[in-house]
C-alpha positions as a Markdown table, in Angstrom:
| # | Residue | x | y | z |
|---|---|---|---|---|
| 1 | Unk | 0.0 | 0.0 | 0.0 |
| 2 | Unk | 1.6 | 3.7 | -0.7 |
| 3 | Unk | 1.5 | 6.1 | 2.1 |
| 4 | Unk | -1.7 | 7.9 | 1.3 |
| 5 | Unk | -3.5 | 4.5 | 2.0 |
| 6 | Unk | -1.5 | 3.8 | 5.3 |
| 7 | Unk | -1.9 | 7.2 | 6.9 |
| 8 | Unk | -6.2 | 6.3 | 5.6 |
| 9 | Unk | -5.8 | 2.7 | 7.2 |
| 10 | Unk | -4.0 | 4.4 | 10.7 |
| 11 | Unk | -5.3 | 7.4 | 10.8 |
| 12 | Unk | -1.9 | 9.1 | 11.5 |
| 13 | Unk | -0.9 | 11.8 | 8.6 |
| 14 | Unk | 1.4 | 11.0 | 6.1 |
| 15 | Unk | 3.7 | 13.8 | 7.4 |
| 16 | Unk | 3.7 | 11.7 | 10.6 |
| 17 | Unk | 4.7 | 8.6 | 8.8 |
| 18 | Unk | 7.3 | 10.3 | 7.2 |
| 19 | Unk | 8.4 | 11.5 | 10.3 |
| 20 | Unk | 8.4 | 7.8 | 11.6 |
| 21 | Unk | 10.8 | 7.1 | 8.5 |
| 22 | Unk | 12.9 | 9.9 | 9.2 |
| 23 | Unk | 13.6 | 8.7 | 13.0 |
| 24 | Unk | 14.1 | 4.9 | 11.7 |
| 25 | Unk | 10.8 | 3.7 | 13.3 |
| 26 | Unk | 9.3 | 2.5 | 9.7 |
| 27 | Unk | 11.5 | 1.3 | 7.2 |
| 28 | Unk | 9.2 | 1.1 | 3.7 |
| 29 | Unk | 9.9 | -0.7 | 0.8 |
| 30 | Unk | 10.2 | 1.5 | -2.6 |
| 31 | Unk | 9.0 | 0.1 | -5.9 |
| 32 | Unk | 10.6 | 0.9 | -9.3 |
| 33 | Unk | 9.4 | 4.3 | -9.5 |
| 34 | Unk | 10.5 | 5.1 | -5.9 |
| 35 | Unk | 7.0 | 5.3 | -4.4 |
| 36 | Unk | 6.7 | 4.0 | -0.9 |
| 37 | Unk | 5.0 | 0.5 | -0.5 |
| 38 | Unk | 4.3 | -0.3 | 3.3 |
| 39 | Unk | 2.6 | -3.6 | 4.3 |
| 40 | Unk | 0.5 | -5.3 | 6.4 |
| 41 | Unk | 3.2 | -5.5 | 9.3 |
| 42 | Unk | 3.4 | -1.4 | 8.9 |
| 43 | Unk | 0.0 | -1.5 | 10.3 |
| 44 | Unk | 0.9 | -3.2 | 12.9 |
| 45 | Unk | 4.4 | -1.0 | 13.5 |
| 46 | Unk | 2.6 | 1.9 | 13.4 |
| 47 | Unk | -0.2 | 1.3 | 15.5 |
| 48 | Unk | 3.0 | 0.3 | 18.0 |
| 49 | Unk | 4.5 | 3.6 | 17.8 |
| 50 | Unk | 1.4 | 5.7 | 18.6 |
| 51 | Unk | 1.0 | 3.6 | 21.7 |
| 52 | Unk | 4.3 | 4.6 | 22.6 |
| 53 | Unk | 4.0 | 8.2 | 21.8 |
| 54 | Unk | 0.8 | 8.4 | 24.1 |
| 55 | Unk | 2.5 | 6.9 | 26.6 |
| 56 | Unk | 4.5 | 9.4 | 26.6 |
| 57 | Unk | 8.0 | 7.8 | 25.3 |
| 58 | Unk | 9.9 | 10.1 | 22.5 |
| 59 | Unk | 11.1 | 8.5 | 19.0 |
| 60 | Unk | 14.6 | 8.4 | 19.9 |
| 61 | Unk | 14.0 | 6.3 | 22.8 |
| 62 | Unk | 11.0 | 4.5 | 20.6 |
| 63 | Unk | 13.9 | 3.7 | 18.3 |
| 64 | Unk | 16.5 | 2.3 | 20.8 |
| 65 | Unk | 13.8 | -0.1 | 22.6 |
| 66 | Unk | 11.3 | -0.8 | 19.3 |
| 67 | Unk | 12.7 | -4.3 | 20.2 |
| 68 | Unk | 11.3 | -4.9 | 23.2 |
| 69 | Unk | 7.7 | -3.9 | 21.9 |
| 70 | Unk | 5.9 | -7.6 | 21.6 |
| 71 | Unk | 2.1 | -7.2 | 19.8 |
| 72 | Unk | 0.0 | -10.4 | 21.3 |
| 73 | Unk | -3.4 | -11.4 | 21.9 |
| 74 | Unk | -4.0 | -9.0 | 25.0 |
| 75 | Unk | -2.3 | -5.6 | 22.8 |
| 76 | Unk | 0.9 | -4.6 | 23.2 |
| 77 | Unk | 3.1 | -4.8 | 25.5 |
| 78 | Unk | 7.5 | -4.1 | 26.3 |
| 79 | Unk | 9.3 | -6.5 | 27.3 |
| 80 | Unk | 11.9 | -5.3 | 29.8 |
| 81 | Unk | 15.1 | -5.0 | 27.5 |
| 82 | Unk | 18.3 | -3.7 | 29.5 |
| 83 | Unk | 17.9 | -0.2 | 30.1 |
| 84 | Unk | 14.5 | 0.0 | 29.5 |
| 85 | Unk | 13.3 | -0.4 | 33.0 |
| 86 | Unk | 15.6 | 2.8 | 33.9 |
| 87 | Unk | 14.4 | 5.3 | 31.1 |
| 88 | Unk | 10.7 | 4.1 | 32.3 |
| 89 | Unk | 10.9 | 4.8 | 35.5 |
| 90 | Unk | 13.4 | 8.3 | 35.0 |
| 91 | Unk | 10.1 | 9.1 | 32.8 |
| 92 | Unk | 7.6 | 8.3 | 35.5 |
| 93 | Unk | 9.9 | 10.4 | 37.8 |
| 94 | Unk | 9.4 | 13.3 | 35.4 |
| 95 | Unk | 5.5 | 12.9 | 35.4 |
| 96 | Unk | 5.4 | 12.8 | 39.2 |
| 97 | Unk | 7.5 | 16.4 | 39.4 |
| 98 | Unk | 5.0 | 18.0 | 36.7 |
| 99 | Unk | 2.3 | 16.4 | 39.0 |
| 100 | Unk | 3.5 | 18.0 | 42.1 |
| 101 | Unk | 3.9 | 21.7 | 40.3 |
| 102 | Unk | 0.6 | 21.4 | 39.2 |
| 103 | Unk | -1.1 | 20.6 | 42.6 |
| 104 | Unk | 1.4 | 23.2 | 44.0 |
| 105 | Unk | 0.5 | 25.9 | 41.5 |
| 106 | Unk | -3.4 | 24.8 | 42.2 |
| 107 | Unk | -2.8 | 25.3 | 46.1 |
| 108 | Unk | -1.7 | 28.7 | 45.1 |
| 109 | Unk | -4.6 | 29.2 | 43.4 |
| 110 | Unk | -6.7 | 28.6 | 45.6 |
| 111 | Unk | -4.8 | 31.0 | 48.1 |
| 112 | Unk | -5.4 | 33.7 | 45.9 |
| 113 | Unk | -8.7 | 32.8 | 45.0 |
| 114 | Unk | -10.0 | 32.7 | 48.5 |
């Protein structure tokens, strides 16, 4: 399928896609005119990636662990590759600090506010 009919199929733009080639995430065929052909399995990759992304995880580290993503009967999951476990969790950390700012700038808030 050419890219027009993946980013149709996915729902993610073609300039995503592209992007996605551009980092290494999707590696597409080309036919003799130099057209793009993706397949089945790009469905699948793809669909990977934006779980990825919404879990918050960047394309550089999306590339360095893509791996370690196994696609099964229950969804996907990541299979703890070494290294993995520690950019997780220093991304959890991350979340937790933005978490505490925003309850600290809600306190705040609420000071003023009352």
């Amino acid at each position: 399928m050419l890219i027009s009919e993946l980013a149709e199929v996915t729902g993610v733009s073609a300039r995503a896609l592209r992007h996605y080639e551009d980092r290494g995430l999707l590696v597409p065929a080309r036919n003799s005119s130099g057209y793009r052909e993706y397949s089945e399995a790009d469905v699948t990759r793809v669909a990977q990636i934006r779980t990825m992304i919404a879990a918050g995880l960047g394309t550089a580290t999306i590339q360095r662990y893509f791996d370690c993503v196994r696609t099964g009967d229950h969804g996907m999951s990541l299979e703890m590759c070494p290294n993995l476990r520690a950019e997780l969790d220093a991304l959890a950390g991350r979340l937790q600090a933005q978490q505490a700012e925003l309850r600290e700038t809600r306190r705040r808030l609420s000071e003023l506010a009352s």
